[in-house]
Wavefront OBJ file of the C-alpha trace (Angstrom):
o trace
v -30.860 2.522 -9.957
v -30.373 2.724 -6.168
v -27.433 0.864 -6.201
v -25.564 3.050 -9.206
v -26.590 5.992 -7.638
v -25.515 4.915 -3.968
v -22.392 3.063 -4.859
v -18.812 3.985 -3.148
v -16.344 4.478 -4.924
v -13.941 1.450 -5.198
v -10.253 2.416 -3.979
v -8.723 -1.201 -4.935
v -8.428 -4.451 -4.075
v -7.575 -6.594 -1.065
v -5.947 -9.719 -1.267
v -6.214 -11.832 1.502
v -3.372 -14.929 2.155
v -3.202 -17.912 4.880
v -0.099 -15.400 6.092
v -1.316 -12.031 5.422
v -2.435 -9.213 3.669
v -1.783 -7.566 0.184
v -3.774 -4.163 -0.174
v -3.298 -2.850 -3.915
v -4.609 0.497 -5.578
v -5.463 -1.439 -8.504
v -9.341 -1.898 -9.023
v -8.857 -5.233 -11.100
v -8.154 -8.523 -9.649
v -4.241 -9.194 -10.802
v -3.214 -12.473 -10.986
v 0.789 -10.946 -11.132
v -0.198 -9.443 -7.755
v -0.618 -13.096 -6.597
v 2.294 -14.230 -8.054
v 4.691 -11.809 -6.219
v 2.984 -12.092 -2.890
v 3.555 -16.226 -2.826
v 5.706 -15.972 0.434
v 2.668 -15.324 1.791
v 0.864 -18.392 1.039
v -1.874 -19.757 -0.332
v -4.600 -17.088 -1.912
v -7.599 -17.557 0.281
v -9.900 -14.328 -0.784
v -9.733 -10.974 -2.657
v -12.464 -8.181 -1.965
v -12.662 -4.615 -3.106
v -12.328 -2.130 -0.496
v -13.841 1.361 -0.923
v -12.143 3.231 1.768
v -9.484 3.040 4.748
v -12.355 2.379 7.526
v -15.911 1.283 7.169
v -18.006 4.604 8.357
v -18.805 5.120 4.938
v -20.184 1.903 4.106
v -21.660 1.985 7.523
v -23.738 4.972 7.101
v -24.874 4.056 3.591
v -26.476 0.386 4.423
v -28.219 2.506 7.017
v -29.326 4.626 4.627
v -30.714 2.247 2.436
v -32.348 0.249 5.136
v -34.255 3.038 6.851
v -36.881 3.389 4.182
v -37.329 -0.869 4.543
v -38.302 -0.765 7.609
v -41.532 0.018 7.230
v -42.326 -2.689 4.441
v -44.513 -5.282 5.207
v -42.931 -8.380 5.273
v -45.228 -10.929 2.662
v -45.755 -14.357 1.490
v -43.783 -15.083 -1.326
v -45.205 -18.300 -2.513
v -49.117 -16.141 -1.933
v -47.624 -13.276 -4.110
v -46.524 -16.035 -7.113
v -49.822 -17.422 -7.092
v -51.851 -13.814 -7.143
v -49.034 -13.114 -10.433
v -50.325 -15.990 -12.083
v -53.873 -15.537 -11.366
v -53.360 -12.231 -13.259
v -51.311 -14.057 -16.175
v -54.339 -15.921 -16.170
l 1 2 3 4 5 6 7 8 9 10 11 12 13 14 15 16 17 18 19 20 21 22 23 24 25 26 27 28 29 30 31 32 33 34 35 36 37 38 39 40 41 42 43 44 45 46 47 48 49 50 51 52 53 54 55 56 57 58 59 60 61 62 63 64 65 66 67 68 69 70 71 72 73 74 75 76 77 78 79 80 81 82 83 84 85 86 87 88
């Protein structure tokens, strides 16, 4: 629910080449969008950008870590065992 209810909106899609840079307004990955940007070689990522700079993004991770801080770190492998105890 925290993540719906936090999420950015997602402006488009960045495609990332071993030359350069391809930013597109389209939310989808396109595989035409590849296809026309060949002169710029190989396709080596694509990510989803939700704005122009990252103060947005910045100031919602802090957001959602704030309230973390103050949880006590635990034992996974202890926690397991206590489930299972109550499983019985």
């Amino acid at each position: 629910q925290l993540v719906k209810q936090s999420a950015l909106p997602m402006l488009g899609m960045k495609y990332v080449f071993d030359f350069g840079e391809y930013c597109s307004s389209d939310q989808y990955y396109m595989q035409s969008t590849v296809d026309k940007h060949q002169d710029l070689g190989k396709l080596e990522d694509v990510e989803a950008f939700t704005s122009q700079d990252d103060s947005g993004l910045k100031a919602l991770l802090s957001a959602v870590r704030e309230p973390l801080r103050w949880i006590k770190q635990g034992d996974f492998e202890d926690y397991i065992k206590k489930i299972k105890q109550m499983i019985g």
